[in-house]
Backbone and ligand atoms as CSV (ligand in chain L), in Angstrom:
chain,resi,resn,atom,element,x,y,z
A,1,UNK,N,N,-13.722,46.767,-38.379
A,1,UNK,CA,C,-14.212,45.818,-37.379
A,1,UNK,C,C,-13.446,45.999,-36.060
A,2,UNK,N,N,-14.011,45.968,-35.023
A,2,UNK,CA,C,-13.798,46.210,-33.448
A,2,UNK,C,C,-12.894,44.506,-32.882
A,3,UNK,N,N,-11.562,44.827,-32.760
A,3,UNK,CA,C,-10.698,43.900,-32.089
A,3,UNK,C,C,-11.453,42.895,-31.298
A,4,UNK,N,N,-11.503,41.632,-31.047
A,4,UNK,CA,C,-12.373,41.034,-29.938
A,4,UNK,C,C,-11.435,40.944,-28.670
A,5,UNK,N,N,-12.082,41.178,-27.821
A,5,UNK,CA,C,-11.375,41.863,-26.992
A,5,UNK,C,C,-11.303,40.198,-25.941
A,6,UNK,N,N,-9.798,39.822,-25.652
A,6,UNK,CA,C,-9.518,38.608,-25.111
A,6,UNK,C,C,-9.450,38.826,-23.469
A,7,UNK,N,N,-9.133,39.640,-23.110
A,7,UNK,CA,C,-8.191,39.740,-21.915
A,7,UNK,C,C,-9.083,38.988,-20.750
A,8,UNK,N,N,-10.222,38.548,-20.478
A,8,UNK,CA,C,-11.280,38.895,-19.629
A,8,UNK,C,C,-11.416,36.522,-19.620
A,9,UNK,N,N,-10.780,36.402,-20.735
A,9,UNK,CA,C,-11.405,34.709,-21.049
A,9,UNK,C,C,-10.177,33.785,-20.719
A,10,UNK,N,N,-8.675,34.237,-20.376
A,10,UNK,CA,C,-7.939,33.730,-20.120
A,10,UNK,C,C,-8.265,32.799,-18.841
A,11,UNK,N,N,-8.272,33.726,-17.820
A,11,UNK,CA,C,-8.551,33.543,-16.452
A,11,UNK,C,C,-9.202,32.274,-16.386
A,12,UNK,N,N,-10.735,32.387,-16.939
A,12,UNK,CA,C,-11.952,31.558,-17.026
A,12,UNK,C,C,-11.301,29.883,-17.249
A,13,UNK,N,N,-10.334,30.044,-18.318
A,13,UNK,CA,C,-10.436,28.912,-19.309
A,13,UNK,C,C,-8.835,28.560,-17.801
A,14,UNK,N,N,-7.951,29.188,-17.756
A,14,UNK,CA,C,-7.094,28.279,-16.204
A,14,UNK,C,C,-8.005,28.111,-15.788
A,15,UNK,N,N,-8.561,28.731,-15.239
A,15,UNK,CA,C,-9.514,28.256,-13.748
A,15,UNK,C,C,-10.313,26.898,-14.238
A,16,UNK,N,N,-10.949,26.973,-14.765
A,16,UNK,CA,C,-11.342,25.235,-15.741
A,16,UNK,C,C,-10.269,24.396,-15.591
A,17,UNK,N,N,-9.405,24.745,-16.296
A,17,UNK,CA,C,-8.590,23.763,-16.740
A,17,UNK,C,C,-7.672,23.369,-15.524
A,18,UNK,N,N,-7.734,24.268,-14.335
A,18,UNK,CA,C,-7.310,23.754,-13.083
A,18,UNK,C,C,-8.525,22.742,-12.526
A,19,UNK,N,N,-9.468,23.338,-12.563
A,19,UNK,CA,C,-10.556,22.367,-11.837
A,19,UNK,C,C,-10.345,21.028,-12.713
A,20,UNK,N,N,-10.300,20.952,-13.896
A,20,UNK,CA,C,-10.415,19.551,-14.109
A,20,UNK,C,C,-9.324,19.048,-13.929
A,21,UNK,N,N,-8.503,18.890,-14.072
A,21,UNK,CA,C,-6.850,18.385,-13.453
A,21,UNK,C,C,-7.192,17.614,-12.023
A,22,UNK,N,N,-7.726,18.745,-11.186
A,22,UNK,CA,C,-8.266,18.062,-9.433
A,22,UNK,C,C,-9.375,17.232,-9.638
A,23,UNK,N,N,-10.116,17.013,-10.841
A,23,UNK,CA,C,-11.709,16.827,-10.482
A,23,UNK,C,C,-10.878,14.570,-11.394
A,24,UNK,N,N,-10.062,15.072,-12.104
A,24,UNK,CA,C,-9.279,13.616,-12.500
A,24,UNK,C,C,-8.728,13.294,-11.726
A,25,UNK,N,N,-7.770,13.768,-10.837
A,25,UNK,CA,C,-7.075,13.391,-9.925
A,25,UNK,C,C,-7.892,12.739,-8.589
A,26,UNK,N,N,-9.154,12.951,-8.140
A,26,UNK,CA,C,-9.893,12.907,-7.321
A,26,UNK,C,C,-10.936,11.789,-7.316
A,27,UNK,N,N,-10.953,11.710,-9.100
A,27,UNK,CA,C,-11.440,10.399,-9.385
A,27,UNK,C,C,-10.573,9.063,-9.185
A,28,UNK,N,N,-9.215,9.363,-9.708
A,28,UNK,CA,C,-8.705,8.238,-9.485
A,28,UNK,C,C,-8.334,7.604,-8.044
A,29,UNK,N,N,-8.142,8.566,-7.585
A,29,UNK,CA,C,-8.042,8.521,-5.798
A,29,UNK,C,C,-8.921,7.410,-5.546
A,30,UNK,N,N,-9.995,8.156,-6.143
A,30,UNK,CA,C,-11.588,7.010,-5.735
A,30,UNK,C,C,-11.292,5.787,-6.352
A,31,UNK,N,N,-10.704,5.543,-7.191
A,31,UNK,CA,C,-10.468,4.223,-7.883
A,31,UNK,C,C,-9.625,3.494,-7.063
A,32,UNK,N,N,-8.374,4.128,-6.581
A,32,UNK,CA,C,-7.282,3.476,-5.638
A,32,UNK,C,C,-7.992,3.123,-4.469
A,33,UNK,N,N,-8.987,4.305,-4.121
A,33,UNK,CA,C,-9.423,3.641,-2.665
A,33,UNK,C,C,-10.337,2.289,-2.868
A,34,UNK,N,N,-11.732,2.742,-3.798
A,34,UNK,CA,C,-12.665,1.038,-3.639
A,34,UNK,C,C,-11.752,0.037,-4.232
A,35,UNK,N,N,-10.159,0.098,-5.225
A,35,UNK,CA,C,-10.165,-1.036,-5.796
A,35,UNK,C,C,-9.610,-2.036,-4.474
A,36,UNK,N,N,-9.469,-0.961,-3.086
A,36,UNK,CA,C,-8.691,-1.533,-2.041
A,36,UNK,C,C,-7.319,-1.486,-2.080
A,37,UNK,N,N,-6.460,-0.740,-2.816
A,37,UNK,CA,C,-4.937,-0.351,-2.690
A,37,UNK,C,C,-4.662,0.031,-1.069
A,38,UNK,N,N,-5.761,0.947,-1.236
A,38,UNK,CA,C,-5.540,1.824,0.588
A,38,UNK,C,C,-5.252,0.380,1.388
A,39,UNK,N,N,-5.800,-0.196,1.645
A,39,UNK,CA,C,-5.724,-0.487,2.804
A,39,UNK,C,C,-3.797,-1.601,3.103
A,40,UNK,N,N,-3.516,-1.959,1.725
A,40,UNK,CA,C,-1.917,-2.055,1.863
A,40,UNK,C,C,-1.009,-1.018,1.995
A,41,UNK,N,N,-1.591,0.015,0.979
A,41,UNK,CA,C,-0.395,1.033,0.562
A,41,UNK,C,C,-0.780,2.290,0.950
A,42,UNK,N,N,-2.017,2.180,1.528
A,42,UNK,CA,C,-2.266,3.540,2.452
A,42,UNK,C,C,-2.965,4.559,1.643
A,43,UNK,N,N,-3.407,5.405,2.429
A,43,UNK,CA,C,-4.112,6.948,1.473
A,43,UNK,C,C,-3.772,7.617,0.929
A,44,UNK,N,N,-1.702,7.971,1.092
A,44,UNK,CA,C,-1.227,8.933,0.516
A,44,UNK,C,C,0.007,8.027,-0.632
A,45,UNK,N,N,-0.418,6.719,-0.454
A,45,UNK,CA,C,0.420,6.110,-1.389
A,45,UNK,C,C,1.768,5.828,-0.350
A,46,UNK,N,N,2.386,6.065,0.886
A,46,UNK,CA,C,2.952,5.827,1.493
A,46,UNK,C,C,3.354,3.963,2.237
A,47,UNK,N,N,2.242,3.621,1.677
A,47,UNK,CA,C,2.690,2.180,2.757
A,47,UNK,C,C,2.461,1.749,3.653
A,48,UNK,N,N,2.263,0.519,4.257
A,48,UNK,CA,C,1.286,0.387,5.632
A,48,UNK,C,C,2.593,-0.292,6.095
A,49,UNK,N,N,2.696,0.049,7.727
A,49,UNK,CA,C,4.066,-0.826,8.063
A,49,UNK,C,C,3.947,-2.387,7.871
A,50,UNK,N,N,2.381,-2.682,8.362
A,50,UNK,CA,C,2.756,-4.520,8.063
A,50,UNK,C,C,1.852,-5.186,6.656
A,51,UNK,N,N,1.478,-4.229,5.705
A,51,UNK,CA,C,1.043,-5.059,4.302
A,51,UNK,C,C,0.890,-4.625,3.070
A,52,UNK,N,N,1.868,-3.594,2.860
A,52,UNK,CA,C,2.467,-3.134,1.618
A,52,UNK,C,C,3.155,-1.504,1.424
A,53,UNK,N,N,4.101,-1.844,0.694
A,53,UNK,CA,C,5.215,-0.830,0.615
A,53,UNK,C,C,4.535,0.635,0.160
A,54,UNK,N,N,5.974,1.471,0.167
A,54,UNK,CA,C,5.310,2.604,-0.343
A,54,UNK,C,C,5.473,3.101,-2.094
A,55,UNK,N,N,4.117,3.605,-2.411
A,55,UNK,CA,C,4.231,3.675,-3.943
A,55,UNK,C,C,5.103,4.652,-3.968
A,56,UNK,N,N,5.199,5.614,-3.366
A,56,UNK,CA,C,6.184,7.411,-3.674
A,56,UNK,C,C,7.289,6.421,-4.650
A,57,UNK,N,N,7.354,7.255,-5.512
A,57,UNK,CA,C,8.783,6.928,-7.129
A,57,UNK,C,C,8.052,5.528,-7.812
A,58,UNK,N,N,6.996,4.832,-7.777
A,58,UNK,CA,C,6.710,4.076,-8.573
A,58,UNK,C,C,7.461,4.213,-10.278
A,59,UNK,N,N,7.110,5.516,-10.538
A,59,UNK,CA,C,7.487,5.450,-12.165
A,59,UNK,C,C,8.950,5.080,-11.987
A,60,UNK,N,N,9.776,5.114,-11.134
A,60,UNK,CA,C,11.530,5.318,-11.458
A,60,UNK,C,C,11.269,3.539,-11.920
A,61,UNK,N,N,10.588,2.677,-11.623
A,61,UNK,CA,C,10.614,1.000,-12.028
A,61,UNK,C,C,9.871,0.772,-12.795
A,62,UNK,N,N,8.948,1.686,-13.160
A,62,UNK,CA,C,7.326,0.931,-13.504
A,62,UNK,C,C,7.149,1.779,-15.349
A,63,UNK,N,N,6.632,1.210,-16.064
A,63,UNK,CA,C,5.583,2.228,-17.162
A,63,UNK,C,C,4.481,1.731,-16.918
A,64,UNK,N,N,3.738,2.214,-17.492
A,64,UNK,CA,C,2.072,2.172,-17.762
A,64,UNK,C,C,1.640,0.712,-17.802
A,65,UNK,N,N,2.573,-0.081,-19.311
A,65,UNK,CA,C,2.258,-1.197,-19.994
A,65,UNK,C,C,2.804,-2.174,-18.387
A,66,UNK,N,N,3.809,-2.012,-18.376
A,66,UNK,CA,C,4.669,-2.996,-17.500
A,66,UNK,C,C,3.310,-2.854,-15.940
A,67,UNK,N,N,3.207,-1.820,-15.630
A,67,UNK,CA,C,2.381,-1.947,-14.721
A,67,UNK,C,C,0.849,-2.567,-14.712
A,68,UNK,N,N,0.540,-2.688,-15.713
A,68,UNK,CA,C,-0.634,-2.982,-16.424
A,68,UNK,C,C,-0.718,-4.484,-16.082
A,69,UNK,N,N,0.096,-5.063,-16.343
A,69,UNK,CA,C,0.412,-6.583,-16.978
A,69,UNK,C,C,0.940,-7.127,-15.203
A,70,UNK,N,N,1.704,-5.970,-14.548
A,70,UNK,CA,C,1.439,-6.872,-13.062
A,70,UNK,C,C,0.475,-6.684,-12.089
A,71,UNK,N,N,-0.333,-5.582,-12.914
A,71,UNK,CA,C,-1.657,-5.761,-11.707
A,71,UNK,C,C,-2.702,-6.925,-12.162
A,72,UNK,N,N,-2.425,-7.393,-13.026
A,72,UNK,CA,C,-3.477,-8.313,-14.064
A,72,UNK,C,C,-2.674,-9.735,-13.004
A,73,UNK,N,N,-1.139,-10.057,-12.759
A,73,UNK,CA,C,-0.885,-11.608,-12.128
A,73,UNK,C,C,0.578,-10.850,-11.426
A,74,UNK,N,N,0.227,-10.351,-10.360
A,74,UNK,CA,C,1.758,-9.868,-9.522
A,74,UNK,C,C,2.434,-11.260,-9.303
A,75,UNK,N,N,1.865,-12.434,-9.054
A,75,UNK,CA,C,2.765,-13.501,-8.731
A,75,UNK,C,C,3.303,-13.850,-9.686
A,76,UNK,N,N,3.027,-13.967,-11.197
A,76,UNK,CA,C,4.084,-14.389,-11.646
A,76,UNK,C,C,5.213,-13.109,-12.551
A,77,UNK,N,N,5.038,-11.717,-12.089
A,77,UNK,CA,C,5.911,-11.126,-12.291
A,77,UNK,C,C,6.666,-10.728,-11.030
A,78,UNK,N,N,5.987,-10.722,-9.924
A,78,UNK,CA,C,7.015,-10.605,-8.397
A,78,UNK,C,C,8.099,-11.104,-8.755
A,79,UNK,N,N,7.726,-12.658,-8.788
A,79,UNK,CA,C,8.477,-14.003,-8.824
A,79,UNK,C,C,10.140,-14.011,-9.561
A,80,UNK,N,N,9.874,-13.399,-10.639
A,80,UNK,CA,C,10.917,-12.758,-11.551
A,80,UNK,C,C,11.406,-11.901,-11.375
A,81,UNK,N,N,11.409,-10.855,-10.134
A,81,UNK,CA,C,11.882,-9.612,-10.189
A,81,UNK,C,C,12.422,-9.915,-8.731
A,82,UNK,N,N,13.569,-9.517,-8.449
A,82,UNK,CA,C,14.088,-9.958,-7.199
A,82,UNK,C,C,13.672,-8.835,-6.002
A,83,UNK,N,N,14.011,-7.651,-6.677
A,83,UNK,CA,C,12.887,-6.448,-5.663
A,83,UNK,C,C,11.594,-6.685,-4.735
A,84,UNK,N,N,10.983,-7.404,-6.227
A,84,UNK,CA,C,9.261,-7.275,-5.768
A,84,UNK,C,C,9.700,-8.649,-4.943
A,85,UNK,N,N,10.551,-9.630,-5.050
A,85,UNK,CA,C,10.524,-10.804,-4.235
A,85,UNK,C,C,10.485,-10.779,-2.718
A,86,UNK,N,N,11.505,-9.964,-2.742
A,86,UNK,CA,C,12.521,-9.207,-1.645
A,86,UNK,C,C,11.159,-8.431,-0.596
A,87,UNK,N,N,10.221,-8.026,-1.464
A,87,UNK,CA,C,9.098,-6.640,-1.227
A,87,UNK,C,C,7.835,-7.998,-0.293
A,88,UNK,N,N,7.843,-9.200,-0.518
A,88,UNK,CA,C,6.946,-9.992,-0.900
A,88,UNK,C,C,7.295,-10.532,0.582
A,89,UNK,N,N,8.518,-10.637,1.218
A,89,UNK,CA,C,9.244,-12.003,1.689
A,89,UNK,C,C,8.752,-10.486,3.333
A,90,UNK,N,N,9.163,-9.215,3.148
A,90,UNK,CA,C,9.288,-8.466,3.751
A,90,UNK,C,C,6.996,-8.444,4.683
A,91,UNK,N,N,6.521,-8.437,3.768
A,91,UNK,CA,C,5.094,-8.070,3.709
A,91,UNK,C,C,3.989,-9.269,4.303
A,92,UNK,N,N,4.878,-10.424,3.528
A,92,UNK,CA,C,4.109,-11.777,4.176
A,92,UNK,C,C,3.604,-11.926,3.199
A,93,UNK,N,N,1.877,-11.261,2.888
A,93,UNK,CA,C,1.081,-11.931,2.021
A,93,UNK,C,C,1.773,-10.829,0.458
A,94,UNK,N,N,1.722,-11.338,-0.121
A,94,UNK,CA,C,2.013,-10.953,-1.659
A,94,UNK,C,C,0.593,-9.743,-2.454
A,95,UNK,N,N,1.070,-8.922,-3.188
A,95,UNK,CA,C,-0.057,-7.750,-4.023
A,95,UNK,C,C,-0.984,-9.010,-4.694
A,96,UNK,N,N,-1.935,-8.801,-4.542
A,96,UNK,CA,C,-3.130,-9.388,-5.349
A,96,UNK,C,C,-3.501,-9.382,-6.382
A,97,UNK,N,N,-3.900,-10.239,-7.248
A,97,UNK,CA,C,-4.512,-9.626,-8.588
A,97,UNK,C,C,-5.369,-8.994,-8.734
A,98,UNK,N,N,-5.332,-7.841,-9.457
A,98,UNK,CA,C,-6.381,-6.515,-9.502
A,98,UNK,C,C,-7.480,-6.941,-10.741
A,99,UNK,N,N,-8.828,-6.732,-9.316
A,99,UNK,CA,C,-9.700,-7.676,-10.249
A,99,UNK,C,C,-10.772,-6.017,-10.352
A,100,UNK,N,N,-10.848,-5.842,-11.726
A,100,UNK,CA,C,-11.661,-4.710,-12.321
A,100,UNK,C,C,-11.675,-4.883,-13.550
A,101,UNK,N,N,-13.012,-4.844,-13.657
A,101,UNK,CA,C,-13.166,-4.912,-15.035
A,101,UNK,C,C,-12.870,-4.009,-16.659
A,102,UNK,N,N,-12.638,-3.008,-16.178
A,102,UNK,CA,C,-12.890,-1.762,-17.164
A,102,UNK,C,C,-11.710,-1.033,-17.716
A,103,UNK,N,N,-11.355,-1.277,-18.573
A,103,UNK,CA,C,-9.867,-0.688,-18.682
A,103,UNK,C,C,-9.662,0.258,-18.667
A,104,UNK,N,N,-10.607,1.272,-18.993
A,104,UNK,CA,C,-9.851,2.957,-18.303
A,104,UNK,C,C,-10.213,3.129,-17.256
A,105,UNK,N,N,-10.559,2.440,-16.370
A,105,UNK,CA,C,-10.296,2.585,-14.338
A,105,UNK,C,C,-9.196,1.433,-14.520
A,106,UNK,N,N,-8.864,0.976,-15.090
A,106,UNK,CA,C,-6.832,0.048,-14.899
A,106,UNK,C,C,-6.099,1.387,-15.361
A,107,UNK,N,N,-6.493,1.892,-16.499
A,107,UNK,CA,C,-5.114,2.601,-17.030
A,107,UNK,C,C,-5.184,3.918,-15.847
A,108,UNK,N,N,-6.923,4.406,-15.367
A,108,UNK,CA,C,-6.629,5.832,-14.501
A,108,UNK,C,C,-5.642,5.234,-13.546
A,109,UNK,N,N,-5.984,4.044,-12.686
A,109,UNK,CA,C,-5.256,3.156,-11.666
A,109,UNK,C,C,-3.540,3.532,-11.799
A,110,UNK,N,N,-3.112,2.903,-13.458
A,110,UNK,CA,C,-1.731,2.727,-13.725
A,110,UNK,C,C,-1.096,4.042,-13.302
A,111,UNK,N,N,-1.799,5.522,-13.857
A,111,UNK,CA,C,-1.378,6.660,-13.941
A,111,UNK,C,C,-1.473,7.129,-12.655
A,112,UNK,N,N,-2.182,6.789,-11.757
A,112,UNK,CA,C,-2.300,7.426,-10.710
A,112,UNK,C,C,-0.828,6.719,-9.512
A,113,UNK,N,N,-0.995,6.027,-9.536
A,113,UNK,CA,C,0.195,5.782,-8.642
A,113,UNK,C,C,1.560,5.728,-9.656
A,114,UNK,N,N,1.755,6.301,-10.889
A,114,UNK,CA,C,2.943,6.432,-11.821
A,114,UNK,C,C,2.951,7.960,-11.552
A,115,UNK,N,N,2.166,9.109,-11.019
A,115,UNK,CA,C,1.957,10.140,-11.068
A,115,UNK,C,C,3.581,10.920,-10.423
L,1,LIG,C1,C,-2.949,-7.271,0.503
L,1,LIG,C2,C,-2.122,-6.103,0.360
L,1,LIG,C3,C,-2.053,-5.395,-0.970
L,1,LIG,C4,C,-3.080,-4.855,-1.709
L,1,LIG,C5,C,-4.586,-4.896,-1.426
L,1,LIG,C6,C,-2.457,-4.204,-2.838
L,1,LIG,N1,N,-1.106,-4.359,-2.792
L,1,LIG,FE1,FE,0.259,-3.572,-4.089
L,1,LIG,N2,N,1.722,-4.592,-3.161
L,1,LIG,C7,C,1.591,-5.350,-2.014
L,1,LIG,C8,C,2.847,-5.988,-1.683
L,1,LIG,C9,C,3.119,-6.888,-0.499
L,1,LIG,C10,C,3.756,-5.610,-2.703
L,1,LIG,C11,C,5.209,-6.056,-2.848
L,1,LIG,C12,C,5.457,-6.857,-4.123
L,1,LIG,C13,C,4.515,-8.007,-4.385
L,1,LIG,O1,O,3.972,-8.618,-3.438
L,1,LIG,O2,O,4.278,-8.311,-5.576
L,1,LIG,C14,C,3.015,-4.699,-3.601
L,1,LIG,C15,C,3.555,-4.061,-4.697
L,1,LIG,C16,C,2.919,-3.111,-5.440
L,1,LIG,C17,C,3.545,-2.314,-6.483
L,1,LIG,C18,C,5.006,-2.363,-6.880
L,1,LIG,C19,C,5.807,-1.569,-5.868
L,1,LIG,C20,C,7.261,-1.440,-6.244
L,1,LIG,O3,O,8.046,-1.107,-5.341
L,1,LIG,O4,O,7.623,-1.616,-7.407
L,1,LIG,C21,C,2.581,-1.496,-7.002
L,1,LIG,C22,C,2.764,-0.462,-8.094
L,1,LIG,C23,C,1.361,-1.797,-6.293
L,1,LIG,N3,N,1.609,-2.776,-5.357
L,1,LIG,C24,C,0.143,-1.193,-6.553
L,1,LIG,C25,C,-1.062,-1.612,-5.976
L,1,LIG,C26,C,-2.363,-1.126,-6.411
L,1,LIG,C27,C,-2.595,-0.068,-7.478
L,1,LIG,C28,C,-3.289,-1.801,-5.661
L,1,LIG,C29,C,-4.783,-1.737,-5.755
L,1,LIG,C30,C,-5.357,-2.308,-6.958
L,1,LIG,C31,C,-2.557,-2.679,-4.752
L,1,LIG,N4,N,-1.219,-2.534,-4.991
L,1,LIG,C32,C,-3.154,-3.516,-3.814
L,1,LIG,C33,C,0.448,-5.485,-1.268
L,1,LIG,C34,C,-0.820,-5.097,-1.672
C-alpha cells in the first residue's frame, strides 16, 4: 500500500484554524461593541478619559466566574472592593448592569476582555 502522502494538508488545516481564532475574536468584539462597553471603555479596551477605565490586564483581578457575577450587579460588588470603589468615585457614574440575555454572549463577553 502507497504511504498517504500528508505534506500538502498541514498548511490547509493552520490556515483554518487561524481563520477561526480571528473569525471568534471578531465576534466577540461585536458583542463588546452592541452590549455598549465601547462607549465607557472604548474600542481597544483602553478607557474613555471621562466614563470608564481601561480593561488592558483585566485577568491580573478578574476570572471568568468572578467576572460573571459582577457584570450581572457591579454595585453591589464595586461596593466591596475598594479598587472598583476608588474606579467609581474617579468616573462619576458607576459600570452598569449587563443586561443580555444569553449566556454564551456573557461568557464570549467574560473572555474577551480577560483575553
Ligand atoms: C456607563 C459607563 C460604563 C459602561 C457602559 C460599562 N462600564 Fe465597565 N466600568 C465602568 C466604570 C465606571 C467602572 C469602574 C468600577 C465600577 O463602577 O464598578 C467599570 C469597571 C469595569 C470592569 C472592572 C475593571 C477593573 O479595573 O477591574 C470591567 C471588567 C468592566 N467594567 C467591563 C465592562 C463591560 C464588559 C461592559 C459592557 C457590558 C462595560 N464594562 C460597560 C463604566 C462602564
Amino acid at each position: 500500500m502507497r504511504p498517504v502522502k500528508r505534506s500538502g494538508t498541514t498548511p490547509i488545516l493552520l490556515a483554518a484554524a487561524a481563520f477561526t481564532i480571528a473569525a471568534c475574536s471578531g465576534e466577540s468584539h461585536a458583542i463588546y461593541v452592541d452590549a455598549g462597553c465601547v462607549e465607557c471603555h472604548g474600542d481597544n479596551l483602553r478607557g474613555t478619559p471621562s466614563s470608564g477605565p481601561t480593561l488592558k490586564g483585566t485577568r491580573k483581578n478578574w476570572d471568568e466566574e468572578a467576572l460573571l457575577l459582577y457584570f450581572r450587579n457591579p454595585d453591589s460588588v464595586a461596593t466591596s472592593i475598594p479598587r472598583l470603589s476608588e474606579l467609581r468615585e474617579i468616573y462619576g457614574e458607576g459600570m452598569p448592569p449587563l443586561k443580555m440575555a444569553d449566556p454564551i454572549a456573557r461568557e464570549k463577553l467574560a473572555r474577551y476582555v480577560l483575553r
